[in-house]
C-alpha positions in Angstrom: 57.6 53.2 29.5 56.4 50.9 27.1 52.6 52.1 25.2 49.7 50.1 26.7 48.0 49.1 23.5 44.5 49.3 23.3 42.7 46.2 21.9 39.3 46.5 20.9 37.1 43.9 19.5 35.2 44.6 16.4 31.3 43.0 17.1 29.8 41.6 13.7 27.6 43.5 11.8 24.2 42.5 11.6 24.9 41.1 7.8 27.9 38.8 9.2 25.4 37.7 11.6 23.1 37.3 8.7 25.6 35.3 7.1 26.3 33.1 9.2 23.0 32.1 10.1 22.3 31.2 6.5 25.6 28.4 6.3 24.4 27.5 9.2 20.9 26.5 8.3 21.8 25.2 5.3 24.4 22.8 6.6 21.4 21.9 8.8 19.2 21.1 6.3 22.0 18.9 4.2 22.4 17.1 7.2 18.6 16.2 8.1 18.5 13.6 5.8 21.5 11.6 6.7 20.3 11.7 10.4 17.2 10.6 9.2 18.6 7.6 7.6 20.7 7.3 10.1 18.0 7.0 12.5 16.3 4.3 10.5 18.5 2.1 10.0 20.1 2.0 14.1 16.8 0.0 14.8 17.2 -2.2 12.3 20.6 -2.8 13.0 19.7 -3.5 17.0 17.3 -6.1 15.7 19.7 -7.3 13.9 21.8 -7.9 16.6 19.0 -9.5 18.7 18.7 -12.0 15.9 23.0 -12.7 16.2 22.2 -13.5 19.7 19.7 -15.9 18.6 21.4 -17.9 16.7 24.0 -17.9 19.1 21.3 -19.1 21.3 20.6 -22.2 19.4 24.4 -23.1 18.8 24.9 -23.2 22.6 21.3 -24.8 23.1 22.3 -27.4 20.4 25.7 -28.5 21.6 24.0 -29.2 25.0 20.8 -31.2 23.0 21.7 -34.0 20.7 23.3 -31.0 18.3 19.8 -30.7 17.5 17.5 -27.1 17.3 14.3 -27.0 19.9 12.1 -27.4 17.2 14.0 -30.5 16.5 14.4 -32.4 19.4 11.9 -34.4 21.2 9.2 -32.8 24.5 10.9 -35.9 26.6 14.7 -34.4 25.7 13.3 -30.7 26.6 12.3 -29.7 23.0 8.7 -29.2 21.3 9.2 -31.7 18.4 6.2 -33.6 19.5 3.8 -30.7 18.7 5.5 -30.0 15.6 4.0 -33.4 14.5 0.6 -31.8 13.8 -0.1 -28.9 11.8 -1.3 -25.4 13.2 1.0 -25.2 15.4 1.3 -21.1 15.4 0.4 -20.9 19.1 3.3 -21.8 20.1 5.9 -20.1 18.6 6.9 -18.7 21.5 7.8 -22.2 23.4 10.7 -22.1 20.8 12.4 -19.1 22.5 11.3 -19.8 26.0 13.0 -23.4 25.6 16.1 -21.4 25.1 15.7 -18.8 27.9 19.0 -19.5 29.7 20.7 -19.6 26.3 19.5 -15.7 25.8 20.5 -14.8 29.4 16.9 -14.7 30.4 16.5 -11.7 28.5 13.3 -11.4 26.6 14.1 -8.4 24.9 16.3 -10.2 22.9 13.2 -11.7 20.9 11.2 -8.8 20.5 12.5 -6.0 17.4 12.9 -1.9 18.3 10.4 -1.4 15.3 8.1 -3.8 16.4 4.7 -2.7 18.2 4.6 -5.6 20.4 6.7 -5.0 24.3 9.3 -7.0 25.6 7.6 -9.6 28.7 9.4 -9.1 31.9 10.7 -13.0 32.1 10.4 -15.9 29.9 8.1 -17.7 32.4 4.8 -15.1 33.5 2.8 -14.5 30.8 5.4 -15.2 27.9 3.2 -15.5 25.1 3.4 -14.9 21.1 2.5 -11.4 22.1 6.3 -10.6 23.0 7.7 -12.1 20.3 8.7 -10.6 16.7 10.3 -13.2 15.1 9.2 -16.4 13.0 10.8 -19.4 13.4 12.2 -21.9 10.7 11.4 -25.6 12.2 13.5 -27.9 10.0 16.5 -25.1 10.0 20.0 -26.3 11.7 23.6 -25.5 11.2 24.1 -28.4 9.0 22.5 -26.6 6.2 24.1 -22.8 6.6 21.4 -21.2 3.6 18.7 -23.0 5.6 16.5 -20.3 7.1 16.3 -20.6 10.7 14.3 -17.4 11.9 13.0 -13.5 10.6 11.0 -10.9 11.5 7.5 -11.7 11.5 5.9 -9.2 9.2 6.5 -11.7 6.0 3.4 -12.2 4.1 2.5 -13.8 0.7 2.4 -12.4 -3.1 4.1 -9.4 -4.3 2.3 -6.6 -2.7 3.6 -5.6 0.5 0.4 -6.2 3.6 0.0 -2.7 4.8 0.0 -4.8 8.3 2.1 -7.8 9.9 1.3 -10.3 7.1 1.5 -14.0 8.4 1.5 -13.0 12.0 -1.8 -12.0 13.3 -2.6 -9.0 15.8 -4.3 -11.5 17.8 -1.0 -13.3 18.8 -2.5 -16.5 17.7 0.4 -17.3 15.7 0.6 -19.2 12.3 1.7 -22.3 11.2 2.8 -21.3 7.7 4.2 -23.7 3.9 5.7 -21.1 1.8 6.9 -22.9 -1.8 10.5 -22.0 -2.2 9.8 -20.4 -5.5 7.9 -17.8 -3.5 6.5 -15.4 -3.8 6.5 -13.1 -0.4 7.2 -9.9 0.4 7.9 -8.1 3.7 4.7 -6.1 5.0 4.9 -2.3 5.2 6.2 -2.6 9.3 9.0 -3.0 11.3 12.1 -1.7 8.9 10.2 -1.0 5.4 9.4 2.4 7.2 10.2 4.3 3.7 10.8 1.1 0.7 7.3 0.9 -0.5 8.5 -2.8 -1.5 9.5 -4.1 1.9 12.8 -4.6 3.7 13.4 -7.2 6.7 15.7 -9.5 8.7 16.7 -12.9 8.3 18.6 -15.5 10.5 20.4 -18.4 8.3 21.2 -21.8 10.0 24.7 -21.1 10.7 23.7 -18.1 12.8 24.7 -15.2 10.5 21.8 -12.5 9.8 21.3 -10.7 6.2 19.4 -7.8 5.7 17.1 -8.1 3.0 14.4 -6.6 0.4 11.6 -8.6 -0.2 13.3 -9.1 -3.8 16.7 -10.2 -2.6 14.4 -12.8 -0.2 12.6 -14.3 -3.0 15.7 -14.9 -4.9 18.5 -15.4 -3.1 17.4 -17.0 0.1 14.2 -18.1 -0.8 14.9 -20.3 -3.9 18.1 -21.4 -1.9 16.7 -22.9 1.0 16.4 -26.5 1.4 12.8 -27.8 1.9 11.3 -29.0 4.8 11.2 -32.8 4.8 9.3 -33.4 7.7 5.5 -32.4 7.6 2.7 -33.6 9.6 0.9 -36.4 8.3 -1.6 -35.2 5.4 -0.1 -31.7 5.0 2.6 -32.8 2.5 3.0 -29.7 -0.4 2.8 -30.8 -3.6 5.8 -28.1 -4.4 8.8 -27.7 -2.7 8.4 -25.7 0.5 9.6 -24.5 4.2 7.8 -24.4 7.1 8.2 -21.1 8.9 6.2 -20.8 12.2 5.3 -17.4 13.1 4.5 -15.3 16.8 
């Protein structure tokens, strides 16, 4: 008969248990911070994508209108042109997206960013208003002119100092009609995705319907300075500098 062996399994000792604890809390603890960033940055990269399917938006939108942009064709040929005619025109902002409803799949979380305070609306038409909206938009932007800048998040403001809120886009929803001189300066306000970079970080859409991710720095110099000036301002509101007109929620 063969021996019946006898297999007996050794428990840890309290020290191996000890151990093992420790490596595992420290392996923890080197982790942390790369979930952490990793955390961050999946917002940012979501609004990102929302802003991708913007400017897909106004490709499909355009080849349907003249090859023009909403803000660039006419209230009789379904754009809003007409009010863009006269200044102050941050009210309605929003009209911009809603114009292109079908071309975001009626989906109006598309316009609002995962970092942003403000709530998605549940359809373009009840109660759409600047409130669901997060980003600006460039009026005089268009594929033709792939640096121009055609939209952003909407907590830009002016000068060097990041606004501890929303910069150019009022709490109120009220909007702003906006004539930044393309030497700058602005700087992204301490919301959204500067959660961390006490000098600001944000979002940009270009004409040709690529998105950057940028630091207020990188904005101001490489984008900014870049960008072709807006040639068509109401009557009496021509800058003396060059300049864009960005229209924010």
């Amino acid at each position: 008969m063969k021996p019946i062996l006898n297999h007996r399994q050794r428990a840890l000792t309290l020290i191996e248990v000890l151990v093992v604890v420790v490596v595992l809390a420290a392996l923890v603890s080197m982790l942390l911070p790369f979930l952490a960033r990793a955390k961050a940055k999946s917002p940012r990269i979501s609004c990102m994508n929302n802003l991708k399917e913007i400017g897909t938006a106004y490709r499909l939108w355009a080849g349907d209108n003249g090859d023009l942009v909403p803000a660039q064709q006419t209230v009789a040929s379904n754009g809003w042109k007409d009010f863009l005619t006269k200044p102050n025109q941050g009210s309605k902002c929003w009209l911009n997206y809603a114009i292109m409803s079908n071309e975001l799949g009626l989906s109006p979380k598309l316009v609002v960013c995962q970092n942003d305070e403000r709530q998605p609306a549940l359809t373009f038409t009840n109660n759409f208003d600047n409130t669901h909206v997060s980003y600006f938009v460039g009026v005089t932007a268009n594929d033709n002119n792939p640096q121009s800048i055609q939209g952003g998040d909407r907590n830009l403001g002016p000068g060097t100092v990041p606004d501890p809120d929303f910069g150019y886009s009022p709490k109120s929803g009220k909007g702003n009609d906006v004539t930044i001189p393309i030497t700058g300066p602005v700087s992204w306000s301490l919301k959204m995705h500067s959660a961390g970079n006490p000098v600001g970080a944000g979002n940009i859409l270009l004409g040709d319907g690529s998105g950057q991710q940028v630091s207020s720095a990188s904005f101001n110099l490489n984008w900014l300075r870049n960008a072709q000036g807006t040639n068509n301002w109401p009557a009496g509101h021509i800058p003396t500098t060059p300049s864009i007109r960005l229209v924010f929620p």
